[in-house]
N, C-alpha and C positions, 0 to 999 in steps of 0.2 A: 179305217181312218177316214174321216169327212174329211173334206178342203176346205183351205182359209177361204171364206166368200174375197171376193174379186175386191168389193165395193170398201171391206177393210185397209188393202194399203190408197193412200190418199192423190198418188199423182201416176199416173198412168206409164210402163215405160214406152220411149222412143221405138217405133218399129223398125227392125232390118239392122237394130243392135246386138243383140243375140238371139242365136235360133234356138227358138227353145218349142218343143220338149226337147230335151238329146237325151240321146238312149242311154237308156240301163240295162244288162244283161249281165248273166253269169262269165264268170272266166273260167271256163269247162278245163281247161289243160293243166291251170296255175291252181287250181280245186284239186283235178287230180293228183298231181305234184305234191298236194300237201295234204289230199285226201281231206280237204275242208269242202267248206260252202260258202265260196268268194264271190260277190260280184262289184261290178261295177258302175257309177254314174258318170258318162261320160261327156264332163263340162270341161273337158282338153276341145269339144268341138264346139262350141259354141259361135264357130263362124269367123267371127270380127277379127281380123290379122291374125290369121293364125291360132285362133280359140285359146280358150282358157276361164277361168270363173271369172274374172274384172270385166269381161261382156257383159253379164248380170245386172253388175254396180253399174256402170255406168249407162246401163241402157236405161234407167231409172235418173240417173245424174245430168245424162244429157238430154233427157225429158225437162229437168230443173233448169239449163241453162236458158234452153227457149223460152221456158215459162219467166224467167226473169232477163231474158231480151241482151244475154251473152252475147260477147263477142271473141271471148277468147277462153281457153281454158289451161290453168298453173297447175303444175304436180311436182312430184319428187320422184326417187326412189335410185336406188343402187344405180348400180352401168350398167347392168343387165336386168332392170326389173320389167317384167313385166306388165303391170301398172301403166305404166310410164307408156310400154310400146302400141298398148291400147288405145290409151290416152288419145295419142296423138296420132291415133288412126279415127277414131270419135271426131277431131276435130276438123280434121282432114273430111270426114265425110257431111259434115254440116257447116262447109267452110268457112270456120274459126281458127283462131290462129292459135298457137299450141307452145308456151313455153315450159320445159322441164329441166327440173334443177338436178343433175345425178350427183352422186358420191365420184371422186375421184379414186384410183386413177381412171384416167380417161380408155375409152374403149373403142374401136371404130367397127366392132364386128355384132353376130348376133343382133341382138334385141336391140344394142347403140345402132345399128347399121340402119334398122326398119325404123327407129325412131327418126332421124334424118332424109330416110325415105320419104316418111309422110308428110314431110313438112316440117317439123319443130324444132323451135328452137331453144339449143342443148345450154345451160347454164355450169358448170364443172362448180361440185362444190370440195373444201377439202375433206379427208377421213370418212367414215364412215358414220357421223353421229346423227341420230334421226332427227335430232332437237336443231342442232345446225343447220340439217338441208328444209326443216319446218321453217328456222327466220331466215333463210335463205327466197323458199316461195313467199312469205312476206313480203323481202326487198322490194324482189320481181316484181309482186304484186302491185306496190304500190307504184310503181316506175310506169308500168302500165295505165295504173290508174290516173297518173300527171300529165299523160299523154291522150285522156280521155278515153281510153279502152273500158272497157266492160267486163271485167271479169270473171272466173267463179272458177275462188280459190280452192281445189281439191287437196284435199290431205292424203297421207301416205297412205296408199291399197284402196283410196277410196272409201274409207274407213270412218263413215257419217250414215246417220238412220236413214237419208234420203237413200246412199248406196247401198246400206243394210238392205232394202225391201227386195234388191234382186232374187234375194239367200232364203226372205219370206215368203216368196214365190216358189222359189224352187224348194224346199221344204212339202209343200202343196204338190208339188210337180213330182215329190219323188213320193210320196205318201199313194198319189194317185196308180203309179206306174206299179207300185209295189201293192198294191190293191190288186191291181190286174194280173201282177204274176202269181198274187195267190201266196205270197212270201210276209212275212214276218222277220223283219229286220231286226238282231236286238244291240246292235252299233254302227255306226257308220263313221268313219277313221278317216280326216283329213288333216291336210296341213292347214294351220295356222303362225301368222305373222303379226299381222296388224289386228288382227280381231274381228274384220267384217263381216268373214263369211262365217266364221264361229258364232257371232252376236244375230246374225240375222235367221242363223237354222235353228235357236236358241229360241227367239223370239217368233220366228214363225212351227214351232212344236208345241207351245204355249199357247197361240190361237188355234191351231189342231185340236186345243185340249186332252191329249194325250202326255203319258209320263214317258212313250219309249219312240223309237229306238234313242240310245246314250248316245251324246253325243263325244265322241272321244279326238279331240282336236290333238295331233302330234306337234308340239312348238317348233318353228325352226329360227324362232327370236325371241328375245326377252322374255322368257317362260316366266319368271316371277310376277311379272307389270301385267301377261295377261291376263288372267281372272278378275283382276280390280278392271279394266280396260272392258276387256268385253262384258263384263255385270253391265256398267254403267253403260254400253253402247246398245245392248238389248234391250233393259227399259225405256230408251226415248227410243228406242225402233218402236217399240211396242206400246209405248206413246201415242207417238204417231198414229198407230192405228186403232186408236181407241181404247187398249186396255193399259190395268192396271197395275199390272204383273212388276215385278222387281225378284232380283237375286242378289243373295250375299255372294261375297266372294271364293267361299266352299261351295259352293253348288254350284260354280263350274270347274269345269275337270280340265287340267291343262299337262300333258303327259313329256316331261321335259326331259327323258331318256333319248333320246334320238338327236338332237338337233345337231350335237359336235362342238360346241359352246361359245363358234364365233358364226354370226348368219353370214350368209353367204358363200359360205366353204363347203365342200362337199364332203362326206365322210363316205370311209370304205362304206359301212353298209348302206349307206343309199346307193354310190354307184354298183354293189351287187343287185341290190332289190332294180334299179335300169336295167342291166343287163338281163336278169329274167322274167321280167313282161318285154322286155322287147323279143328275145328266143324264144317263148312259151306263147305269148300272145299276138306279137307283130305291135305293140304300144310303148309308144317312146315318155317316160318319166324327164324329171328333168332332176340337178343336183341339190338345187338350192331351199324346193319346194317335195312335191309330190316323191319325188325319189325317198326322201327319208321318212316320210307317212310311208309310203309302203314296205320300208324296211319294218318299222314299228308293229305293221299288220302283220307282217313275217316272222319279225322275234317272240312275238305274242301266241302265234297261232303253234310255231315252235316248241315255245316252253308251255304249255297247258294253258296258261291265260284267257285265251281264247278257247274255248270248246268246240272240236272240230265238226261235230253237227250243229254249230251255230250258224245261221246265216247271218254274214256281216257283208256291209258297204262300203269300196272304198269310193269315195268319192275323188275324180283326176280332177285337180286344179289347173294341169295344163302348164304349159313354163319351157315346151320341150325345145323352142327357138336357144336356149341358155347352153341348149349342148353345142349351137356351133361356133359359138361366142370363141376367142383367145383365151381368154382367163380361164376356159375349161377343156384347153384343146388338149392337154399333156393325159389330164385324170382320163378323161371319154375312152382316147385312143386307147387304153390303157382295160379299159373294160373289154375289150377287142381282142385284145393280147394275153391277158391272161385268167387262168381260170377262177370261176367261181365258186362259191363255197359257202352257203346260207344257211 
């Protein structure tokens, strides 16, 4: 597999926003356990508070804000999103000021904790609707904007072709590293929410010019809304970078068995699939995100789906702060307590 030339994506990211390469390796124990060929890309390290893929995005995004002479930076996302505790570590570090709008109820633990850490300040919005906490960073926004700030409004996960390019990178980034082990990937199995990192490994496989590895995105939101969402977020990725390319909304794959059918909840098999990469590997998953992707690579490799001499990828999204959070202290403790069964 060749790599996307450099000079394709268009705005260069910020340095010392995520460390990237991060390693890819096999998971020798969790392989043998299931007598597969599992490995791993692990973008849980990607540095910036605590890692996770939104280092990517936004190391691309806060590239954008300087180039357009920021002063501040608006987001959303859950009480414990991730996104968000990023965010306002980004801002914290290019000192801008940070407002983020979460979903109620209110949290003071986890991922809310580190958010206030860094600085930002928290907006409580009510329920959990995406469309509300979106005209909610509007408000913000424009209250901001009355006051003469500068802003640059981010949407939920980061989920814009500027924060796409991280995903195009790293697409490139794993192409390259899977080159050197000598491996032939034929899926790579991550969570998807908002569409970013799905749209951008999408759009950066496409300038690979290659048909494989498949990309197999586990929903753990809106599974119907993604494939219309990320079609349309991969073409202006891939815009951006000069080509042509487009996708209908069957030719992307959004695999909606796993999520539990409300985001943000955890399902038993996610917090089985934590609990055995954390015994097996020493790798903390989280509930909301990466936990139910790897349950999905679990139930898969289980029932024949998967071909146990298939080399597959999971890719770690990272999330693992959400285990210390309140709202997950009962389920976690609980993976501790009692036994496992996959």
């Amino acid at each position: 597999m060749r790599n996307v030339p450099t000079d394709r994506i268009p705005i260069a990211p910020l340095d010392g926003v995520a460390f990237c390469p991060t390693p890819l390796h096999r998971l020798d124990r969790l392989s043998a356990e299931f007598d597969a060929e599992i490995w791993i890309k692990r973008d849980d390290l990607t540095g910036l508070a605590l890692g996770g893929n939104k280092a990517r995005k936004l190391s691309y995004l806060a590239s954008e804000a300087r180039e357009r002479n920021c002063d501040t930076l608006i987001t959303a996302g859950a009480a414990q999103s991730n996104h968000a505790r990023m965010t306002a570590a980004v801002a914290a570090m290019l000192g801008f000021k940070c407002h983020l709008v979460l979903a109620a109820p209110q949290d003071q633990t986890g991922n809310a904790l580190l958010d206030r850490l860094f600085g930002a300040e928290i907006h409580w919005a009510p329920g959990n609707d995406w469309k509300l906490l979106s005209d909610e960073v509007r408000r913000v926004c424009d209250e901001v904007l009355s006051v003469g700030g500068r802003p640059l409004e981010i949407p939920l996960g980061g989920a814009t072709p500027v924060g796409c390019f991280g995903y195009v990178a790293a697409m490139a980034e794993i192409a390259r590293q899977a080159g050197d082990a000598g491996i032939d990937f034929s899926r790579i199995i991550f969570a998807s929410g908002t569409g970013g990192t799905h749209a951008g490994l999408l759009a950066g496989r496409e300038l690979l010019g290659v048909p494989a590895p498949r990309l197999h995105a586990v929903a753990v939101a809106q599974p119907d809304a993604l494939p219309k969402i990320v079609a349309s977020l991969a073409e202006r990725t891939a815009a951006a970078c000069g080509s042509d390319a487009s996708w209908a909304e069957e030719e992307v794959f959004v695999d909606a068995r796993y999520w539990g059918g409300t985001y943000g909840e955890a399902t038993q098999g996610g917090l089985d699939a934590i609990g055995l990469l954390a015994t097996l590997e020493g790798i903390l998953l989280d509930p909301v995100y990466s936990g139910k992707a790897a349950h999905g690579l679990i139930e898969m490799i289980n029932s024949g789906e998967i071909d146990r001499s298939e080399p597959v990828l999971f890719l770690h999204t990272g999330g693992a702060p959400a285990l210390f959070s309140s709202a997950f202290s009962g389920v976690v403790t609980a993976i501790t307590t009692e036994d496992r069964d996959l």
